[in-house]
N, C-alpha and C positions, 0 to 999 in steps of 0.2 A: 504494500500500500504506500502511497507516494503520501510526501511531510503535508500540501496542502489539502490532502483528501482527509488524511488523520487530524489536521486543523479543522475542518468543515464538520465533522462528527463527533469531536470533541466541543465542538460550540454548541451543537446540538443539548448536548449535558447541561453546559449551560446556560442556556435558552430553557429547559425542562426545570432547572432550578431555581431561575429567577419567575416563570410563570406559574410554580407550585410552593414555593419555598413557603409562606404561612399551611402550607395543606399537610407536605409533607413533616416539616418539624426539620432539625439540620443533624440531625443525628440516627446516620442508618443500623436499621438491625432484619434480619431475615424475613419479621415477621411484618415488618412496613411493607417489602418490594420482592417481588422475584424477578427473577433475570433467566430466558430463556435463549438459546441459540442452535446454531445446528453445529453439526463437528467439524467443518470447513474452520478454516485457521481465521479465516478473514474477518468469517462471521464473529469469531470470540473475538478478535482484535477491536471489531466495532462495538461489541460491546461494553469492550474494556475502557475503549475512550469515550464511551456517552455516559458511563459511570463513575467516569475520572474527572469531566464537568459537572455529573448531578449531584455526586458525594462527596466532597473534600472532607476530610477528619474533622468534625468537631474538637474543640480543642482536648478531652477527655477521650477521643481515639486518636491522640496525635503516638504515632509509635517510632517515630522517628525525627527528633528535631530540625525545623524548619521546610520538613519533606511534606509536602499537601497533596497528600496521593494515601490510599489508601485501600487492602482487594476488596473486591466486591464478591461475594460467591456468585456461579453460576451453572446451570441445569441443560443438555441436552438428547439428546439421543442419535444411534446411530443411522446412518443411510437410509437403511432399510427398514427404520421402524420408523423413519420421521416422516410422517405421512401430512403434520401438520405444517412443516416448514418447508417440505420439500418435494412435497407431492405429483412436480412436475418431473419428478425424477422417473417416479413409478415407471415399472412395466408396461402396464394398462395405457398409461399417460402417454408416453414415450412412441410406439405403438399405434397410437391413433393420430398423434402429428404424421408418423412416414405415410399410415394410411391416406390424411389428408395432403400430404404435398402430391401424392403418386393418382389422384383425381384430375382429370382431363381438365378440367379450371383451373386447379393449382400447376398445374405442369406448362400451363400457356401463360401466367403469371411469370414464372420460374424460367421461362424462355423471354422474355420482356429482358429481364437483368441477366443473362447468359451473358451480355458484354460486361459488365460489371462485373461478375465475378474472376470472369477470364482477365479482367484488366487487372482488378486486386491480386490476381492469383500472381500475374509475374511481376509485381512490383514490391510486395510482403513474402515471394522466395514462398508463401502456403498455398494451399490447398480451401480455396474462397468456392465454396459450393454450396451453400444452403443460408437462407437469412438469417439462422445464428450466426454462421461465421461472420456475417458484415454484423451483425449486433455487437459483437465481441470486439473486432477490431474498431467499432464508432466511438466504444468505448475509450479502449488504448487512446485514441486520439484525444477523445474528454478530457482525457489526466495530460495530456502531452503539454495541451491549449493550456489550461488553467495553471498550472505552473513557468506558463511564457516560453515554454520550447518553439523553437523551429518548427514547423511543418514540415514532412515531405513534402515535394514541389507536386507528388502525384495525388497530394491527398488538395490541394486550393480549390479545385472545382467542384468536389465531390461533400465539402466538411467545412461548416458545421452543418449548412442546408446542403438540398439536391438527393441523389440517389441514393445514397446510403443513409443518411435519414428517413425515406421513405422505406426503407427497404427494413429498418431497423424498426419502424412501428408494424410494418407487418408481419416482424417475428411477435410481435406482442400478440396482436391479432391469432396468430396461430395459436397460442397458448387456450382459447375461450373459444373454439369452434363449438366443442360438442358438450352436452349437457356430463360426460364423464370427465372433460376437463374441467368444466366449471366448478365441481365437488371438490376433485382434487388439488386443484389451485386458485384459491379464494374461499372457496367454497368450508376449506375444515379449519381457518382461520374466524369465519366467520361464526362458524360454532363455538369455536374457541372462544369469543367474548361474549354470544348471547349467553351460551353455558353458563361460564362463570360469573357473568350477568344475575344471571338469575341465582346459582347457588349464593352470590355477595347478600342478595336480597331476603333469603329464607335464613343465612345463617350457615351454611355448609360453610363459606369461606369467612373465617374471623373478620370481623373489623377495625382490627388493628391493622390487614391491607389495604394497604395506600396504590401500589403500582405493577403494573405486570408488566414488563419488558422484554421483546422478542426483536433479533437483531436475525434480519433475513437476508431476502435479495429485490431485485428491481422486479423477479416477476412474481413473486408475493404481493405487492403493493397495487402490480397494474393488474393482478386477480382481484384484488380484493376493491377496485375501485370500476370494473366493468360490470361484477355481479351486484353492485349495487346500483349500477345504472349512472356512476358518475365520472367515470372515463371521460374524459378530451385529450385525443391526442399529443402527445410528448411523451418527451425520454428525460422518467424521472432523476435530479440532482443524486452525486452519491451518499450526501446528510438527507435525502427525506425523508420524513417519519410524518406517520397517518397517528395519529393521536386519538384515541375516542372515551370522553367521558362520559361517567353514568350519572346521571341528577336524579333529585327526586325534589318531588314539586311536593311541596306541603297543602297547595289549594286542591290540588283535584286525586292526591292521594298515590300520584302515580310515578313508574320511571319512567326516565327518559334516556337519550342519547344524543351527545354533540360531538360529530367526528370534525378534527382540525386537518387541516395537510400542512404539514409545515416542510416548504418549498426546498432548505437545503441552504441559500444563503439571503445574507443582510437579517436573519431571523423573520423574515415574511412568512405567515401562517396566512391562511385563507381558513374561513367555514365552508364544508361543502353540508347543503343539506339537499336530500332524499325527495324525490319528484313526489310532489303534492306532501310536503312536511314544511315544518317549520323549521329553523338552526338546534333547534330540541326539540327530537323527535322521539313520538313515545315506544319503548322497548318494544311493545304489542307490534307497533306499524313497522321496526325493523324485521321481527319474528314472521312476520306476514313477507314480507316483502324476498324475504330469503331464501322462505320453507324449499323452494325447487331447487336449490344449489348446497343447499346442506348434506352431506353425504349420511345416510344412517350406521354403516361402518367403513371407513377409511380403508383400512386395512386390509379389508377383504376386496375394495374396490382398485386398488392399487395395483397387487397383482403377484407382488413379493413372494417366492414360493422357495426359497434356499432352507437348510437344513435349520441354518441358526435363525431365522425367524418365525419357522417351527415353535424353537425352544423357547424363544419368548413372547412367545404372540399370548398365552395366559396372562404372561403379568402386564404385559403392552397394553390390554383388552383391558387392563383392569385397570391401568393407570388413565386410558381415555374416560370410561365412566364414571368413574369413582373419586378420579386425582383433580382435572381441568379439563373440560368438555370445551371450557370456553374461557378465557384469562384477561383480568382487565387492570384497570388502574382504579385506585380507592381516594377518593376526595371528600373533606370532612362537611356535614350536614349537606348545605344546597350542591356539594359534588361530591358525590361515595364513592367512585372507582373510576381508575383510569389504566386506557389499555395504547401502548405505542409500538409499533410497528417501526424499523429503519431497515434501511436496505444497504446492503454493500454489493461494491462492485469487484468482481474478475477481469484481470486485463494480462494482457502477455506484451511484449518488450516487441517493438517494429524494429 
């Protein structure tokens, strides 16, 4: 990860500290916040720097003089059992994109940019074939720009508009063809915060939680923002984080939910709310709004059939129902819980 990417996600922390800081109290303990990520290196990296702006040590956890850092514990699971974080990995998943490119509509698509790949192919020395590959490498160039590099002279026409931009939203596009993508990526995210939604509300989840923190990728976020109907095109910053708080309204008795998108830089957050909702909308009219993207088991939907996730699919199974169906963030009276999503990015060297 480059120094101003790990600057952009470290503000993020504290951008989350300075708009929580009366909610959350400045003193962490396990039982305020969880921290979820997936076993990619990158992903715990980004976790560790949006932790490293939300938590500085209280002066009573200072363990090291003058040092303002301090660990954060955190939780994930492997490849194959992470159905929640990385569900676009699945079998299942995986599978139904070759399906859809090898459709006589994708294939005439996919001949449109045969010149663009053939041209990235001999100027990047790889193997430019699919609109992941141009997603990956639009990327590379993201981090190139932002820290003031040079450009290849071959990448001017093509970056930051033009063909590989277009080309790089239609890998997203691909991700939300079919109603088995949409479970699997967006989809068991979104369970993830009604679930725990709703257990914050009955008492399953203490209220001593404040925050649920999950440190993903770019195609978690633009899952989780086309199943909800609020997608507009772009290629999200490598700080964005979907933020969504739970309120609860003392007049009419009810919860609610306000999802923020917070853009990545200058701390710009926008409100997205939900077609025909208000900026707090009631848990009911998310729950509604969702029911067809919600997967009933992940796990089974995915496709994973290896010996070792055999061996743990009892306590996996047990840890989906029982542990966090759904995970959020906790704000005190008029905000009970809050849930944030950030994303990191994978880039390879030009």
């Amino acid at each position: 990860m480059k120094q101003d990417a790990e600057n952009e996600i470290y503000n993020l922390g504290v951008y989350l500290r300075k708009t929580y800081d009366e909610f959350l109290s400045n003193v962490y303990t396990s039982e305020i916040m969880k921290t979820r990520t997936t076993e990619h290196s990158l992903s715990i990296l980004s976790a560790h720097l949006v932790n490293a702006g939300l938590w500085p040590p209280a002066k009573n956890q200072m363990w090291i003089n003058n040092f303002n850092w301090q660990p954060i514990p955190f939780d994930y699971l492997k490849v194959k059992d992470d159905t929640l974080m990385l569900g676009s990995l699945c079998p299942s998943f995986t599978s139904q994109v070759n399906e859809i490119l090898e459709t006589t509509n994708m294939q005439n698509i996919l001949a449109e940019y045969q010149a663009l790949f053939d041209y990235l192919s001999t100027y990047t020395k790889r193997n430019i074939s699919l609109p992941s590959d141009v997603s990956l490498l639009y990327t590379t160039l993201e981090t190139l720009a932002a820290q003031n590099n040079t450009l290849p002279n071959w990448a001017m026409d093509l970056f930051p508009h033009g063909s590989m931009y277009n080309v790089t939203l239609f890998e997203y596009d691909l991700l939300s063809v079919t109603p088995l993508q949409r479970q699997l990526n967006g989809g068991t995210f979104l369970k993830e915060i009604i679930g725990n939604s709703l257990k914050y509300i009955i008492g399953d989840i203490p209220k001593e939680r404040k925050m649920m923190l999950y440190s993903g990728d770019a195609r978690n976020i633009v899952g989780v923002l086309k199943n909800l109907d609020l997608w507009s095109p772009h290629i999200p910053n490598e700080a964005a984080a979907l933020i969504f708080e739970l309120y609860f309204d003392n007049d009419t008795n009810t919860y609610g939910i306000k999802i923020n998108y917070y853009m990545g830089t200058d701390n710009m957050t926008i409100v997205l709310s939900l077609p025909n909702c208000t900026d707090i909308c009631p848990l009911q009219t998310l729950i509604n709004a969702t029911i067809d993207v919600i997967p009933q088991n992940s796990r089974s939907l995915c496709g994973w059939s290896t010996e070792n996730s055999m061996k743990t699919k009892v306590s996996s199974e047990n840890k989906e129902s029982n542990s966090s169906s759904y995970n959020g963030f906790v704000l005190y009276q008029s905000k009970n819980f809050i849930f944030i999503l950030i994303l990191l990015y994978i880039v390879f060297n030009i």
